[in-house]
Steps between C-alpha positions, in 0.01 A plus 500: 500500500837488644439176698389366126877633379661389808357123497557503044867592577524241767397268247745631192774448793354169550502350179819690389684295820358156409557505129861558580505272742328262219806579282720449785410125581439384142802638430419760198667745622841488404571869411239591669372822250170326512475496888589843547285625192194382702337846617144609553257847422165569703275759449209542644172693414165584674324194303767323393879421516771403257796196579792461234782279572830546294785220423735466209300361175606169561399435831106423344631228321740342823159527698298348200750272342507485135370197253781394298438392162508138523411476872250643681604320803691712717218787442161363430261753644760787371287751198897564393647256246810473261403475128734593275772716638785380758553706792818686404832262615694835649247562790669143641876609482535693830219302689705147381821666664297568811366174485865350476371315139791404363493118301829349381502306183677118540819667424468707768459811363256787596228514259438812341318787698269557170458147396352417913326836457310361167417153629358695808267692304404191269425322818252783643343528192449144467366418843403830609555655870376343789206715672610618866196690581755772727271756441197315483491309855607743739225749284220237594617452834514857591190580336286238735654721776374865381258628771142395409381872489745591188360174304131558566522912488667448158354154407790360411547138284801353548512413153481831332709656808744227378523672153827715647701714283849368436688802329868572474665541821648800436144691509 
């Protein structure tokens, strides 16, 4: 069994590198809490064997996008969609700093932090958030890589394999 756990953490290290990586070069990972909340649990049993992956609540819904209300565009495969409540405007105050965000109205003036904040949110719920698949690709890709032996000892379907468990990242 330990060449089972040894080749099951190889993976977890696998797909923990390339969805940060994934963040990396689409550029989602600006304070980068979701990149280092990526972390993996194997256990494994005589007949069986158990695979969590952790990230911060959030990160299902950058890897799945989101369907905005009036626009399913950015996210059209994505089960997650905004109905009636707005993403709350103060999660975008510190990441619009790091993101230098900072519009000037024709006078010149900076426009309010909670006034950008707002139309930020009303955008996002609008449209929705673009799905990036982080988690999802490098998953896939890894997956097609695990030794033969694990997949057919365990008779594994990459579909309900795929169902991973994206809990807090503090767990």
């Amino acid at each position: 069994m330990s060449n089972v756990l040894d080749a099951l953490n190889k993976f977890g290290r696998d797909v923990r590198t390339g969805a940060r990586k994934e963040l990396r070069s689409q550029k989602k990972n600006t304070s980068k809490s979701l990149s280092n909340s990526i972390t993996f649990k194997t256990k494994v049993n005589k007949n069986s064997f158990e695979m969590d992956f952790f990230m911060e609540d959030y990160g299902k819904y950058i890897d799945k996008g989101v369907k905005g209300s009036k626009s399913s565009r950015k996210a059209p495969t994505s089960p997650y969609k905004y109905t009636n409540k707005m993403p709350p405007s103060k999660v975008f105050d510190k990441w619009s700093i790091r993101k230098g965000i900072a519009p000037r109205s024709e006078g010149g003036q900076f426009t309010k932090r909670k006034s950008l904040t707002f139309a930020i949110a009303r955008s996002i719920f609008l449209t929705g958030i673009e799905t990036t698949n982080f988690f999802t690709k490098p998953f896939e890709k890894e997956f097609k890589e695990l030794p033969d032996e694990i997949i057919e000892a365990y008779g594994l379907d990459v579909e309900d394999f795929l169902k991973f468990s994206l809990k807090n990242g503090n767990n």
